[in-house]
Structure formats: C-alpha cells, structure tokens
N, C-alpha and C positions, 0 to 999 in steps of 0.2 A: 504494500500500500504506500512503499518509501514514496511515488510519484504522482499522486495523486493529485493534486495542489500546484501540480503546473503548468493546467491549464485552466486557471483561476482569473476573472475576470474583474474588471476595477468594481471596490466596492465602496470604503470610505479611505478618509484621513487618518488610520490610527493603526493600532498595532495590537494583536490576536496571539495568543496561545494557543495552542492545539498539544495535546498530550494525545498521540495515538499509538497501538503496539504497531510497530516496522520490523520487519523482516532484514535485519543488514549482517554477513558475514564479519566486518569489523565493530566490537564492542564500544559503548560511551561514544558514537557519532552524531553529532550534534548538525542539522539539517537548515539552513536558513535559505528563503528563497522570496522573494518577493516580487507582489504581484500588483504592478506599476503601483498603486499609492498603498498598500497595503504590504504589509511585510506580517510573513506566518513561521512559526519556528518550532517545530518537528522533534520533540524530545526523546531519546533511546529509549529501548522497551523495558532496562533495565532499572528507569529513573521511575517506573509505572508498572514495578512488581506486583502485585495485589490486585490488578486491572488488565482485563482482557484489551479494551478500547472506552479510554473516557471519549465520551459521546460530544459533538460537537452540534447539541442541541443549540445552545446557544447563539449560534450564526443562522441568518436569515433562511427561509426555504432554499430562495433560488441557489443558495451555494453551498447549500447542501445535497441539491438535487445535483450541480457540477461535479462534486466529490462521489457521490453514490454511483453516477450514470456511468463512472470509469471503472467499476468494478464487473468484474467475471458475474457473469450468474452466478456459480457457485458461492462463489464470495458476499453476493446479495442475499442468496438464501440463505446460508449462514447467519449474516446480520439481521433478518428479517426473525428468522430460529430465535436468537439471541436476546435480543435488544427489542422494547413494547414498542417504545417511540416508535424506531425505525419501521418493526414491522408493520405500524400503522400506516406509516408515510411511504413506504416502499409498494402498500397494496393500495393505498390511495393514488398511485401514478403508473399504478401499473406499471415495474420498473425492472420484474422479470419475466413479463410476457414474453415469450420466444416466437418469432415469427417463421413460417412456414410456405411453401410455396401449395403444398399439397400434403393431405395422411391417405392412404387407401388401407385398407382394412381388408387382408389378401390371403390366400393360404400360401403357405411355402413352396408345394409341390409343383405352381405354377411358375414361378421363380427362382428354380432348381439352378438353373445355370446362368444365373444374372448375379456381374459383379458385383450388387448391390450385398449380396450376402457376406464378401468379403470385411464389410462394414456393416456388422451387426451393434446393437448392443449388448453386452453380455450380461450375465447374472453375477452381482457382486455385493461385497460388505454395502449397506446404505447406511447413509447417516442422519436419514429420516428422523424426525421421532414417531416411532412405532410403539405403539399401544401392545408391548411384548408380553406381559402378562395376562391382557385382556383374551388374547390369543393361543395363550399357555394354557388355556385351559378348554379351551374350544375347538380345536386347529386338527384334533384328531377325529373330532363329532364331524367335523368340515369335508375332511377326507371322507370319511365313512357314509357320508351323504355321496359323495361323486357329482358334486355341482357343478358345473363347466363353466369357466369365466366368459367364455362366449356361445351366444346362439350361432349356431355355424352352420351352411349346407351341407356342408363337407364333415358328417360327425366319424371319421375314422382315424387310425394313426397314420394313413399314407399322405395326408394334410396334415400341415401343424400352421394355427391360423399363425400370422404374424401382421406387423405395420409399419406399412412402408412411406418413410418422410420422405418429401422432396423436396431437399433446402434448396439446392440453387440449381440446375437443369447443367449439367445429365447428373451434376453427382442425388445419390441416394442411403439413404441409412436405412437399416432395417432392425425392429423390434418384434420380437422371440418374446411372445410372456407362455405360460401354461398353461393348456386345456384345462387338466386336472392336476390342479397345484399338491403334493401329497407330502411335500414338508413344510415345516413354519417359516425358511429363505424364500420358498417360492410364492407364501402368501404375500411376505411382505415386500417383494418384489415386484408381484403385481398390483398392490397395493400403491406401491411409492409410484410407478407408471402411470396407471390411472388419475392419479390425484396431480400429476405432473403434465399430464394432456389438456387438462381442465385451466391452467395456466397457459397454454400457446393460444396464438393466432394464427389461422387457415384461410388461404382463400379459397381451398375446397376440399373438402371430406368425401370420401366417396367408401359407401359401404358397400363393396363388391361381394364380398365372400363370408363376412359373417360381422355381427354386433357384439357388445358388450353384451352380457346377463344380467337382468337388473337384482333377480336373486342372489348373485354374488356382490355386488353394488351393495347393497344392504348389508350385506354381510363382512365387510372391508371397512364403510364407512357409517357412523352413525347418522341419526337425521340431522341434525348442523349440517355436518359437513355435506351433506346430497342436497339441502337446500341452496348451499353456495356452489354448488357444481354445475357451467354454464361452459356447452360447446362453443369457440367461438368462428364464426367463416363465414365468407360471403356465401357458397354456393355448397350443397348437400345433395350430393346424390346417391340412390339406394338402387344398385342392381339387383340385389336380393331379393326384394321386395316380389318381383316377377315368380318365384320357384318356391315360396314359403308358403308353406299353408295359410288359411284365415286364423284361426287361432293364433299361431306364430306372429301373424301382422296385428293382431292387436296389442300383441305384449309389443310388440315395436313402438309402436304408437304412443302406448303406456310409460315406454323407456323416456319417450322424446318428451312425454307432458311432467311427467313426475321426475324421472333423475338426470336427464339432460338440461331442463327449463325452458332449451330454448334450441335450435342446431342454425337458424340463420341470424345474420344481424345486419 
C-alpha cells in the first residue's frame, strides 16, 4: 500500500498524518511525498505495532475514494472484511464490482478442448468468512440429501456444469464449482463463488446449460443474505428454458423472483 498516495490530488493548505501498515523490505522507513499543496507522511509499520491500519476516516470522501480505488480487489475485500467504516463506504460505491464482458452457464463436456480450460479457477484455502461451525454440523445431512447446486439438463457425470467468464475477447476463465458438493471445502467453495457472482457486472448472462438450485441457495445462505442477492446485466438469456419441463420453469421463474431479485437492469 507503500504507493498509494501518489496519485493524490490538491486538496488544502496544510499538513496530514497518515499512520498506515506498508509493506517495505527495509525497516524504520520513513515515506514523505507531497501532493502539490499538501504534504502526507507515511509512518513504518513498526511505529503502528498494535494496529493493522489506523483508518484515514478522517480525510474527506473524495480522497478516500483516491486511496481505496488503487487497491486490488482482494485488498478491498479484505478492508471491507475488516474495517465497519470502510465496508460501508466501499459497498456504498460499489468499489469491488468486477466487470465482465459475459458468464455462460455451460457444461464442460462441450468445452473439452477449448483453451479456456487451461485457465480454470481452482478449489483452494478461502479467506471468506464462513459460517464453519454452522456447517459442522449440517454438511453431512447436506451430503446425505444429494442436493445439486445446479438445475442442469445435463444431470450425469459425462457433464460437469461449469462458468465461463468472458473478460476481454478471446481470453476466457473458466469456473468448476460441484454438482454434488460431498465435503465441507467444496461447500464453502461454492458458497464463496456464488456470493462472489452477486458482486460482478455482466453485460450478458446466458443460461445455456443449466441454473443455480434455489434449494441449495437456501441452504448456503440465510435470508439477509438472499435478500441482498441481485444479478446484475444488461441482457439474460435462457437457452434452457426450451428443453425443461413446466414444473422445472416454474422453479426458474421462482429463482428469478425470490433469490435472484432481479437478472436485468
């Protein structure tokens, strides 16, 4: 975060403290940089033992929103985890919405030999916070059910649904969550994705191959959290839709009114 503050724009006549933890291989580095009439002075992380990051509530929005907006996503989430202020003001600007060109909602088996797979995401440690005891005690009943995180057309192992982002054309990322999730990593992995999806911007969703389950929706997240859950894209379209039964399309329908809110905007 040593560099955050310079690209700080004029704000008054006077002189600011800032105490934040910096990341610097040489110890007791003392950081001065000033920002045409403002001068800001950057103290080691060492003078700020006891303190993750003193907060620079203090200073006006807009230059806080300058210091924020330079930060990684992950680095946002983090602060947002952290810190009440922030996470307030960081979901009041929407300031880790991730933008997307495209998600398609696709099985695997069709996308067998597209490099897009070389660029998965993988299953790993999350640093979520997960409801891990809530889960320690259910997570076996969950199994034991065989609930499928998705309605699929495709319900066999020669499909394994997945979703495919499309950040910037041709490249492609693709996500791998699980049918039938049968350990507590693979709940809360689809867990942290979903809730992580609800966060982007799309300019188009395209439900090819299969849907989210709203049965497991429920089951991942309590009602707060399904009430704040809003797809966000200009354009939705449902290939599915064509091959599902009538029942099947109502629960769809259901999905869109009650745990989606909304799929266009």
């Amino acid at each position: 975060m040593g560099n955050l503050f310079s690209k700080f724009k004029k704000f008054k006549n006077r002189k600011i403290t800032l105490k934040v933890e910096i990341e610097t291989i040489d110890k007791n580095v003392e950081v001065n940089e000033k920002v045409e009439n403002e001068e800001i002075e950057i103290i080691d992380k060492d003078e700020v033992e006891n303190n993750n990051i003193k907060t620079i509530e203090y200073l006006p929005v807009e230059m806080q929103l300058l210091i924020i907006k330079n930060l990684e996503r992950k680095e946002l989430l983090e602060m947002e985890r952290t810190n009440q202020y922030f996470h307030a003001l960081i979901n009041n600007y929407n300031l880790t919405l991730k933008k997307f060109k495209s998600i398609d909602f696709r099985c695997s088996a069709i996308f067998e030999h597209s490099p897009s797979f070389d660029k998965c995401y993988e299953m790993k440690t999350l640093s979520e916070d997960f409801p891990m005891e809530f889960f320690r005690e259910k997570w076996k009943s969950l199994v034991d059910k065989n609930i499928p995180v998705f309605l699929t057309k495709f319900p066999n192992a020669l499909f394994q649904p997945c979703i495919v982002f499309d950040e910037e054309l041709p490249e492609e990322k693709v996500l791998k969550l699980p049918l039938y999730p049968d350990r507590l990593l693979k709940f809360q992995f689809v867990r942290y994705w979903i809730k992580n999806l609800f966060v982007c911007d799309f300019d188009m969703i395209c439900f090819t191959d299969h849907i989210f389950n709203p049965e497991m929706i429920k089951l991942l997240f309590n009602s707060e959290e399904i009430s704040q859950m809003k797809f966000k894209c200009n354009i939705a379209i449902f290939y599915l839709i064509k091959i599902l039964m009538f029942g099947t399309l109502l629960l769809i329908f259901w999905v869109l009114e009650t745990v989606f809110g909304y799929v266009m905007i």
